[in-house]
C-alpha positions as CSV (number, residue, x, y, z in Angstrom):
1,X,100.4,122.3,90.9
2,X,96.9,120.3,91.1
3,X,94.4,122.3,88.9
4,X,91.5,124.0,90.4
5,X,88.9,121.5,90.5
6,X,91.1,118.8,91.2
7,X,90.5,117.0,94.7
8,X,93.1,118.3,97.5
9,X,96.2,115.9,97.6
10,X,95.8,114.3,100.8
11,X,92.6,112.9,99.0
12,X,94.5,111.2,97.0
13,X,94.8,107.3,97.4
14,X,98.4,106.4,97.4
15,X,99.4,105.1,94.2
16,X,97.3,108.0,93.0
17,X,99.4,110.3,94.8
18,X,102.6,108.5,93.9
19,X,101.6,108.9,90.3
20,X,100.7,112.7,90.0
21,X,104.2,113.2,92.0
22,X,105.6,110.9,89.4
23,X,104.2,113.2,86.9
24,X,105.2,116.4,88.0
25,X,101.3,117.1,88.6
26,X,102.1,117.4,92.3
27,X,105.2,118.4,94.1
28,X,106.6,116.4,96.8
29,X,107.3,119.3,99.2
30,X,103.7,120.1,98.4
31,X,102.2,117.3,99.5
32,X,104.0,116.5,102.5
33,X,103.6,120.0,103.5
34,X,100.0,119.0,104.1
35,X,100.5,116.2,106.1
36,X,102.7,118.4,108.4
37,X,100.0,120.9,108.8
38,X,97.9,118.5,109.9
39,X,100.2,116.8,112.2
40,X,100.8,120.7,113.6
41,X,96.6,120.9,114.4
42,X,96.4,117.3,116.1
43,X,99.6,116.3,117.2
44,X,99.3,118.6,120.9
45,X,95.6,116.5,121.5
46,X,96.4,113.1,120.0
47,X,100.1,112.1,120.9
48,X,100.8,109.8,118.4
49,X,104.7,110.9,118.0
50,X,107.3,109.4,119.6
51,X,110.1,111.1,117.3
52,X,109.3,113.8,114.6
53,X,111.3,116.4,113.3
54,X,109.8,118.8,110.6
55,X,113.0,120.1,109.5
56,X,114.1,116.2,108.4
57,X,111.2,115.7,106.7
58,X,111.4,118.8,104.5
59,X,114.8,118.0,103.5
60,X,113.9,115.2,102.3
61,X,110.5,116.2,100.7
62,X,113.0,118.7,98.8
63,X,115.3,115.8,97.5
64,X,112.6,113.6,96.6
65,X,111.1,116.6,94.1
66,X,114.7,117.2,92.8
67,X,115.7,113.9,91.7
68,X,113.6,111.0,89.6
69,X,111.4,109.0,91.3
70,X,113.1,106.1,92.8
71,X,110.2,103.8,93.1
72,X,106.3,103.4,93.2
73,X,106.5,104.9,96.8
74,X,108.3,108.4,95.4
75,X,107.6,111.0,97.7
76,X,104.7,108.9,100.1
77,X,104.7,110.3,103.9
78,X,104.9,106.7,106.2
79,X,104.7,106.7,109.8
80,X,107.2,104.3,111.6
81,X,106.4,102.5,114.8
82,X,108.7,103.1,116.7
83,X,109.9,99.0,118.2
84,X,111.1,99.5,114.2
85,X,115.0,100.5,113.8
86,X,115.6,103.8,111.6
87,X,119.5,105.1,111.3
88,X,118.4,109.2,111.2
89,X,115.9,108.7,114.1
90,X,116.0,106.9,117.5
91,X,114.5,104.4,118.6
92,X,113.4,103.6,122.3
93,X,111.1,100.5,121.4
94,X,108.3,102.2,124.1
95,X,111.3,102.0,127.2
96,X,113.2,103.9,129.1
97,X,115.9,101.5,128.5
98,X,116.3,103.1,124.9
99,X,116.1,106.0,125.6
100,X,119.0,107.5,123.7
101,X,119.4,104.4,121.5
102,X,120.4,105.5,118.1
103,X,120.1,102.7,115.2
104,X,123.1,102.3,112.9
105,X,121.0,101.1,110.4
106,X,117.2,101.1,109.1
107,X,115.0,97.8,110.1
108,X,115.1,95.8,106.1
109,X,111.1,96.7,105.8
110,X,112.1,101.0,106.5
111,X,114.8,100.4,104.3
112,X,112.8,98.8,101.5
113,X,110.4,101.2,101.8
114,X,112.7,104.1,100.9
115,X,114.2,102.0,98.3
116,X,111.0,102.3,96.5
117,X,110.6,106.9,98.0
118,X,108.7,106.6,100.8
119,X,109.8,109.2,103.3
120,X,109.9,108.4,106.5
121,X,107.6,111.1,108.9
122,X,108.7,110.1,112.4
123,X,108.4,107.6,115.0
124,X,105.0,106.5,116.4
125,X,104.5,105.8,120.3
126,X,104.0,102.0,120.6
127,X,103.4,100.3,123.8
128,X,106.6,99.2,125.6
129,X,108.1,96.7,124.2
130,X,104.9,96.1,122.1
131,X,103.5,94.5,124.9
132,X,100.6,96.2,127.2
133,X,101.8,99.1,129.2
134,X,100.7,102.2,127.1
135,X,102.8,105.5,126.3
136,X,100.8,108.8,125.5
137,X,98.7,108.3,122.7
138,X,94.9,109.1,122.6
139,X,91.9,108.2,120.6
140,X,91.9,110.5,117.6
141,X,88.1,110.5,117.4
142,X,87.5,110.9,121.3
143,X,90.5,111.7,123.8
144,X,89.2,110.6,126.7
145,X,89.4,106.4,125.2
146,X,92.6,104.7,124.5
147,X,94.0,104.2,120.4
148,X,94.6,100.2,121.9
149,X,97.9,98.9,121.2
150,X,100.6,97.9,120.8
151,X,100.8,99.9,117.2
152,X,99.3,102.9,119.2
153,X,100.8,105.8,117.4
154,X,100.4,104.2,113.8
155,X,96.5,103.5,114.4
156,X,96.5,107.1,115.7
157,X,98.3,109.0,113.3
158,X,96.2,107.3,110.4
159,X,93.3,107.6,112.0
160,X,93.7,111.7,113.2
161,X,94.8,112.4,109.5
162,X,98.3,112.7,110.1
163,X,100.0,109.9,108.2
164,X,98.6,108.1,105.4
165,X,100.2,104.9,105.8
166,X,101.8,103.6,109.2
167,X,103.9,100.5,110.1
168,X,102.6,98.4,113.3
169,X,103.6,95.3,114.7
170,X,101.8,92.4,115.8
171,X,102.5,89.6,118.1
172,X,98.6,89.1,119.7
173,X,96.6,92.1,118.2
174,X,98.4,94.9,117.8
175,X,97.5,95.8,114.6
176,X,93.9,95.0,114.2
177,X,92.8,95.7,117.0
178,X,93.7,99.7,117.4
179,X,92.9,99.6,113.5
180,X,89.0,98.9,114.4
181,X,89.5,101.2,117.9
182,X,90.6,103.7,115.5
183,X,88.8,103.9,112.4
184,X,91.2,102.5,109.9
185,X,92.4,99.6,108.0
186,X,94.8,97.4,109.5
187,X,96.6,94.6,107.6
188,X,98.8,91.9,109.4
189,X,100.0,89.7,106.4
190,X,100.6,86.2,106.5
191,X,103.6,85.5,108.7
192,X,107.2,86.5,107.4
193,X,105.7,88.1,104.2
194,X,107.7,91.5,105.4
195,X,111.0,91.2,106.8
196,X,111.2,91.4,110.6
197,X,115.5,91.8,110.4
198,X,115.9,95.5,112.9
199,X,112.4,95.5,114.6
200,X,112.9,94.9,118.2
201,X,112.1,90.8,119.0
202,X,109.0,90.4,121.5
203,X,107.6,86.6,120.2
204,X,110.1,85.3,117.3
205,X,107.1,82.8,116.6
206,X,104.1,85.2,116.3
207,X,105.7,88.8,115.1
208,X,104.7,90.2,112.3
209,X,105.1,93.2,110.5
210,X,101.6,95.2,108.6
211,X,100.9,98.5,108.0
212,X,97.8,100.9,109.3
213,X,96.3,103.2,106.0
214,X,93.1,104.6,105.4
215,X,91.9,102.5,102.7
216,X,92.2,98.9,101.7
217,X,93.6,99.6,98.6
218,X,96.4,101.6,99.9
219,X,96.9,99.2,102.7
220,X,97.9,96.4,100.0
221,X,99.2,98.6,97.3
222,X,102.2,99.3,100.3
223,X,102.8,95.8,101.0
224,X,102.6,94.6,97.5
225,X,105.3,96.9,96.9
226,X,108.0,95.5,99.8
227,X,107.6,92.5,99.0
228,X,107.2,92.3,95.4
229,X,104.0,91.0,94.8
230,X,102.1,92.1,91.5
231,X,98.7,90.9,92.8
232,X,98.8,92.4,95.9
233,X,99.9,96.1,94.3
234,X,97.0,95.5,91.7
235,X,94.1,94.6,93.5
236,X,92.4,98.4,92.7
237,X,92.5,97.0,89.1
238,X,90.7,93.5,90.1
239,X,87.0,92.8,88.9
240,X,85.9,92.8,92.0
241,X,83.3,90.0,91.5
242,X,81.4,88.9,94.5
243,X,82.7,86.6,96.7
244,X,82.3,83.5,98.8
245,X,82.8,84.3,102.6
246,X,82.2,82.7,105.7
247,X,81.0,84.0,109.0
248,X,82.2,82.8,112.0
249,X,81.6,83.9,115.8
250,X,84.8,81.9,117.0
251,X,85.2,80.7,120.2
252,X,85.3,83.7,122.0
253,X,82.2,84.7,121.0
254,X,81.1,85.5,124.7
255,X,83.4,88.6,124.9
256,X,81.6,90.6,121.9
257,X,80.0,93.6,123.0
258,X,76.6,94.9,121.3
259,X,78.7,97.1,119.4
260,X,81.0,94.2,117.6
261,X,77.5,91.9,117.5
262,X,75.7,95.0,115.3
263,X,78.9,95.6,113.1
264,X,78.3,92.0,112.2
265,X,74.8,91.8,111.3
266,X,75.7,95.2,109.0
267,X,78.5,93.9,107.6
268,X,76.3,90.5,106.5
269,X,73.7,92.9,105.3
270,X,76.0,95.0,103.5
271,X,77.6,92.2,101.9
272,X,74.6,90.1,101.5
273,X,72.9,93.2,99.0
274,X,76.5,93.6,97.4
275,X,76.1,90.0,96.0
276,X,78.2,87.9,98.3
277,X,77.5,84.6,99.0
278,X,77.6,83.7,103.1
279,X,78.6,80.4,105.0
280,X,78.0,80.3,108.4
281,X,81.4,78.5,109.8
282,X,80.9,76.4,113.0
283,X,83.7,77.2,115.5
284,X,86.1,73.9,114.7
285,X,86.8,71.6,118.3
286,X,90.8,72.5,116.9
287,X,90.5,76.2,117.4
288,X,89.0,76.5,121.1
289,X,92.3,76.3,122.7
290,X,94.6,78.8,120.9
291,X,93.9,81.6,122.5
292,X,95.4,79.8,125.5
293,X,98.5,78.6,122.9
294,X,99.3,82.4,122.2
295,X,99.3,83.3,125.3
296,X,101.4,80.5,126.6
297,X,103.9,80.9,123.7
298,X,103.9,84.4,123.7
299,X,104.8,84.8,127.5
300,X,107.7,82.1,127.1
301,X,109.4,83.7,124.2
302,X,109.0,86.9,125.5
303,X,110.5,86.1,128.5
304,X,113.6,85.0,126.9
305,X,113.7,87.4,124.1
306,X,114.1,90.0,126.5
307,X,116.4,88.2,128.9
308,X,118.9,91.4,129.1
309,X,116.4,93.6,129.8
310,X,114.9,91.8,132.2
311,X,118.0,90.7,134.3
312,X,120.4,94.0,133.8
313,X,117.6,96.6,134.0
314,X,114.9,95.6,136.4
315,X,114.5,98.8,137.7
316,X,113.5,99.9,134.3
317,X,110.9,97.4,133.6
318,X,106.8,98.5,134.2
319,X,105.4,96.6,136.8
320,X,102.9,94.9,134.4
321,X,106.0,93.6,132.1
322,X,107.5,92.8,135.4
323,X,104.5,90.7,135.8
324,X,104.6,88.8,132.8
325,X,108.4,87.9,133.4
326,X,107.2,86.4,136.1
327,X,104.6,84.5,134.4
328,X,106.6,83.3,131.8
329,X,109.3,81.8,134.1
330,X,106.6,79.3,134.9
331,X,106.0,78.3,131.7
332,X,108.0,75.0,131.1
333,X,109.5,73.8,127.9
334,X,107.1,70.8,127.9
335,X,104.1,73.2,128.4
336,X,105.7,75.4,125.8
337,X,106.2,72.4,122.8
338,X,102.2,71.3,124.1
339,X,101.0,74.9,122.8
340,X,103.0,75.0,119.3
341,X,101.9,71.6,118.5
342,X,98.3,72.7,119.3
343,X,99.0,75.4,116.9
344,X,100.4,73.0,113.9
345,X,97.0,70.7,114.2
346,X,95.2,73.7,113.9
347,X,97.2,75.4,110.9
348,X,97.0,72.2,109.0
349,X,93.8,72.0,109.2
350,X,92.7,75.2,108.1
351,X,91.8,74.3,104.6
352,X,88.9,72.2,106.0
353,X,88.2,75.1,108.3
354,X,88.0,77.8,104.9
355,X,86.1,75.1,102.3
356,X,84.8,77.1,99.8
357,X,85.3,80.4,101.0
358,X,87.7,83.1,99.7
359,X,88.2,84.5,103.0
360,X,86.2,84.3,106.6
361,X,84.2,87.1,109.0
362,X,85.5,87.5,112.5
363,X,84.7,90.1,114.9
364,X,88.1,93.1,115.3
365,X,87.5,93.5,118.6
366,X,85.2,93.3,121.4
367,X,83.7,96.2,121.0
368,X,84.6,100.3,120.7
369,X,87.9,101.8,122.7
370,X,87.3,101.2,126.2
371,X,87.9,104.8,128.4
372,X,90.9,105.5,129.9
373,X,94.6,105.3,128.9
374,X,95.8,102.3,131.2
375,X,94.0,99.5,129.2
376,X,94.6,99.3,125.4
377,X,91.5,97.0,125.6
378,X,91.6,93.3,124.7
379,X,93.4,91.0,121.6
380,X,91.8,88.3,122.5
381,X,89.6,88.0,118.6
382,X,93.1,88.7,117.0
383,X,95.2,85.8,119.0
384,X,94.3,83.0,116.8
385,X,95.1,84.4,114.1
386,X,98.0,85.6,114.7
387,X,99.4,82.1,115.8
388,X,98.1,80.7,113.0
389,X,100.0,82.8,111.0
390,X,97.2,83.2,108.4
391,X,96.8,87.3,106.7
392,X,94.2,89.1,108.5
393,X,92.7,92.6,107.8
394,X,90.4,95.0,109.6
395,X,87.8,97.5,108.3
396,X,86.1,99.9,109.6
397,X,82.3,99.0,109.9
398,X,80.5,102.0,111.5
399,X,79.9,103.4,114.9
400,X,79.3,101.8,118.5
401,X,76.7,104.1,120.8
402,X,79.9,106.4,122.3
403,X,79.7,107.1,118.6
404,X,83.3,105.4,118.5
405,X,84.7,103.4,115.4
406,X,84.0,99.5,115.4
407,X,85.2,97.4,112.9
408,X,85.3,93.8,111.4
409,X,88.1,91.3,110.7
410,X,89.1,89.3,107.6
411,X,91.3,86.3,107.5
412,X,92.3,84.5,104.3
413,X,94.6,81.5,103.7
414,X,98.7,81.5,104.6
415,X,99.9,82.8,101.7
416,X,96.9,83.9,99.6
417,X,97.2,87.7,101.1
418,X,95.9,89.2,97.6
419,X,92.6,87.3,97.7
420,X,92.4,88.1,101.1
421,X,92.5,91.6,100.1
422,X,90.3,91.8,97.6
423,X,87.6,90.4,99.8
424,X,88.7,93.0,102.2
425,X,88.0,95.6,99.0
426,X,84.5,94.0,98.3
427,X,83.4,94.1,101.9
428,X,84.9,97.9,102.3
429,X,83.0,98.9,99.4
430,X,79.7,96.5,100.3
431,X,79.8,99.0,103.8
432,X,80.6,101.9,102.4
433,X,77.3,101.7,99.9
C-alpha cells in the first residue's frame, strides 16, 4: 500500500507505476481498481468503449499481483483500439460486418504488450474501418464536440482519465489529430516501427500503429518497450539540453484556425525562453502536393484492401465509405504509381528539408474539436507526414476560445523516433513552465 503522503497511483507516470508494482509498493488490483472507477464515472457521458468487461480485467489484475512481474509493463492498464485483433475480446473494426467477430489470436503489438504485463482494459470505438464515419464517442472535455478520429475511443479514454495509455492507428491523422482535439499526447512512430500483423488493413502503404498517453514520457517509455529500443524507454533519463528546431507553416497553412495560429506563437515563446534555438523552415516546392498523394493512395488501397467488404456486404457499408469506394475505383494504376513516386522525391529529400534541426514545428490540427458528432474534423496537417512515413508526435499546447484543447505537432527524421521524443519532452516541459 502507497504510504500516506505518497501521490495517488494514477499520478503515477508509467514506468513509475510499473516499478512500485514491481516492488510490491503498490498492488496491481489496486491500481487498476482505480482506473475502473473512473471508467464507472465517465464511461455513461464519454463513450469511448467499444468492448469492456470489468470482471476480465480483475482477473487478470489478480494474476498479475500473484505471479512475478513478466516485463517492464507488469500490471499497466492499456486501452485497445478496437480495428486491433485481441483473442478474449471481439473485435468489429467500427462495422457492423464484425459484429460478432471473435479473433483467434491477439494483433503481434497486443501480444507484445502483454509479453512485457500490460493488461489489456477493453476495446476503444474507432471510426469504421478507421476511416471517417464516427461511432459514439464524445469529447471528454466538452460533449457536445467530437474526440476526431479514427483512434476515437483511445484519444477519449486518455483524455477523460480512463486509460493511461491507448493504442490508435493512423493512416491520414488518426492519431494526432484526436490527440490535440483531446488533450493528450499522441505518438505515430516512424512507419513499421510496431508491428501492424492482426490490425485490420485500411492503406498497407500509410498504416501505422502509435499509442495515445498522457505524457511524453510515457508515450515513448511504451513504444520503446515493443519494440526494444533502449533510447526510446530512457528518454526520462536524457539531459534534456536545448534543442535545435524548426518551424514550419506547411503548405496548408490557409486552413489553421486562430486557435492552432496562437498555440504556435506560444509554443515558439515557450520554447524560445526554455533555450531552444528556432529555424524558420520555408515550405519545400516537393512538399505542396502530398496531401493530394495521400489522398490518392489512400483511396486506391483502400478500395482494394477492403475488396470483400465492399463487394459481399454492400448493404453494410456507410454511405460515406460507399463514397469513397466509389472514388477510389477511379483512381488508375498510372495515377496511383504518379502519387507514390511523388512521395519517394519528397522522402529523399527530407534531410535537406530538416538541416540542422533535431526535429520540426507543425500545426496538430486546424484548430479545437469542431461541434457535432458527424465530422471528426480534418487530417489534412497530419497527411504528409504520414506518407512520408517520418515519427510524428502531438502535445498539448493550451486552450482555443470554446476553452477546448489545441495542440502542436512534432516530426523528426525516419528512424530517429528517440530524438524525436526528446524534443517532444523539451517542448512539453518548455509549455508546461
Amino acid at each position: 500500500m502507497p504510504e500516506a503522503n505518497s501521490p495517488h497511483p494514477m499520478a503515477l507516470g508509467v514506468r513509475a507505476a510499473a516499478r512500485e508494482i514491481a516492488a510490491k509498493r503498490l498492488g496491481v488490483v489496486e491500481y487498476v481498481a482505480a482506473w475502473l472507477e473512473r471508467i464507472g464515472a465517465r464511461e455513461a457521458e464519454v463513450g469511448a468503449w467499444q468492448q469492456f468487461d470489468r470482471d476480465l480485467v480483475m482477473a487478470a489484475a489478480r494474476r498479475a499481483d500473484n505471479e512475478p512481474p513478466r516485463g517492464p509493463l507488469h500490471g499497466i492498464p492499456l486501452a485497445v483500439k478496437d480495428v486491433i485483433d485481441t483473442f478474449d475480446l471481439p473485435t468489429g473494426y467500427g462495422s457492423p460486418i464484425y459484429a460478432s467477430h471473435r479473433p483467434v489470436a491477439d494483433a503481434a503489438c497486443v501480444a507484445l504488450a502483454r509479453a512485457a504485463g500490460a493488461i489489456v482494459l477493453g476495446k476503444t470505438v474507432t471510426t469504421e474501418f478507421a476511416y471517417f464515419t464516427p461511432g459514439k464517442t464524445t469529447n471528454p472535455h466538452n460533449k457536445a464536440h467530437t474526440p476526431g478520429g479514427s483512434s476515437s475511443g483511445s484519444a477519449a479514454a486518455v483524455g477523460a482519465g480512463m486509460a493511461p495509455l491507448a493504442f490508435g492507428t493512423q493512416t491520414a491523422g488518426s492519431i494526432l489529430r484526436p490527440a490535440s482535439y483531446c488533450g493528450v499526447v499522441g505518438y505515430k512512430p516512424s512507419f513499421g516501427l510496431v508491428p501492424r500483423a492482426g490490425v485490420k488493413a485500411l492503406a498497407d502503404s500509410l498504416d501505422t500503429v502509435g499509442v495515445m498517453a498522457r505524457n511524453v514520457e510515457d508515450a515513448a517509455f511504451f513504444i520503446g518497450v515493443l519494440t526494444d529500443r533502449r533510447a526510446l524507454r530512457d528518454i526520462a533519463d536524457s539531459a534534456g539540453l536545448p534543442p535545435r528546431l524548426g518551424f514550419c507553416r506547411t503548405a496548408m497553412w490557409d486552413e489553421a484556425e486562430p486557435a492552432t495560429v496562437a498555440a504556435l506563437d506560444r509554443a515558439r515563446a515557450a520554447l524560445l525562453d526554455a533555450g531552444a534555438r528556432i529555424d524558420d523552415i520555408p515550405v519545400p516546392d516537393e512538399q505542396r502536393g502530398l496531401v493530394a498523394a495521400q489522398d490518392t493512395i489512400m483511396s486506391y488501397e483502400m478500395t482494394r484492401l477492403l475488396a470483400d467488404e465492399r463487394l459481399r456486404h454492400p448493404d453494410l457499408i456507410s454511405p460515406r465509405l460507399a463514397q469513397l469506394f466509389d472514388h477510389g475505383m477511379t483512381i488508375g494504376a498510372e495515377t496511383y504509381d504518379a502519387a507514390v513516386a511523388t512521395a519517394l522525391t519528397a522522402r529523399l529529400r527530407l534531410a535537406a528539408f530538416f538541416g540542422d534541426c533535431a526535429a520540426v514545428v507543425v500545426p496538430a490540427a486546424p484548430g479545437e474539436a469542431p461541434e457535432g458528432h458527424a465530422y471528426t474534423g480534418n487530417p489534412v496537417f497530419n497527411r504528409t507526414w504520414t506518407l512520408l512515413g517520418t515519427p510524428a508526435v502531438t502535445i498539448p499546447a493550451g486552450r482555443g476560445p470554446h476553452g477546448l484543447p489545441v495542440g502542436i505537432q512534432l516530426v523528426g527524421r525516419i528512424g530517429d523516433d528517440a530524438r524525436l521524443m526528446e524534443c517532444a519532452r523539451f517542448a512539453e516541459r518548455a509549455l508546461a513552465g
